[in-house]
N, C-alpha and C positions, 0 to 999 in steps of 0.2 A: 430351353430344354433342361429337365431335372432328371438325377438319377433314379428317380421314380418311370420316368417317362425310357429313358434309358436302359433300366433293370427290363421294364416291358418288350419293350423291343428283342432285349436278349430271350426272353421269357417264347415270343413268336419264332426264333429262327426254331423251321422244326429239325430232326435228327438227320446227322448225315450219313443216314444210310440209305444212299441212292441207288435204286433199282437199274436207270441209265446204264451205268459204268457195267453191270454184270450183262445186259439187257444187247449191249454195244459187242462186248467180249462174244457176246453167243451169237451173235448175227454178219460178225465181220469174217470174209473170205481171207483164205490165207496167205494171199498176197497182198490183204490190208483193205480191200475196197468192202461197202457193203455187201451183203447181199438181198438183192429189193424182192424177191420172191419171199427172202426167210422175213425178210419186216414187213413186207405186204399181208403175210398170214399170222403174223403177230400185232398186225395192226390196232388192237385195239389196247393191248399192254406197253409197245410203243408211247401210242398217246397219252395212254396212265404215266409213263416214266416220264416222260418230255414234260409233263403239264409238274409233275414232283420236281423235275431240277428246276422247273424254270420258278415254282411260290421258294425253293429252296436260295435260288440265287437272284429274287427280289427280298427277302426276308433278311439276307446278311449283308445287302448292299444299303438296305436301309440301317441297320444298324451301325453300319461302315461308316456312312454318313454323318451317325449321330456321333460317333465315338469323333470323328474328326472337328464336327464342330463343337465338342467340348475340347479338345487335345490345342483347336487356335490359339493362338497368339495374342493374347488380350493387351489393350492398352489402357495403363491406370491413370 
């Protein structure tokens, strides 16, 4: 792997501004559990958010990856 290959990588993670997290905040009851009626009618924004964290937390974990296998331990 080269830092060309690498720069790319970083170049794919897209922004982390995750719908989820505000998406979670509006839908959870106030003693902490979901509420499945308010995500059942929000259903289809749901899956838009869910499908965003999940390319957002395949897109850093590959670059996680790369970064670690440039970071080993090399033997001369």
């Amino acid at each position: 792997m080269d830092n060309q290959t690498l720069a790319g990588l970083l170049a794919d993670v897209p922004p982390a501004d995750l719908k989820i997290t505000e998406l979670a905040a509006e839908i959870t009851l106030p003693g902490g559990g979901l509420d499945l009626d308010a995500a059942a009618a929000r259903q289809p924004e749901v899956e838009l958010a869910c499908a965003q964290a999940q390319d957002y937390a395949a897109a850093t974990k590959r670059l996680l990856e790369a970064m670690k296998w440039q970071l080993r331990p090399r033997r001369y």
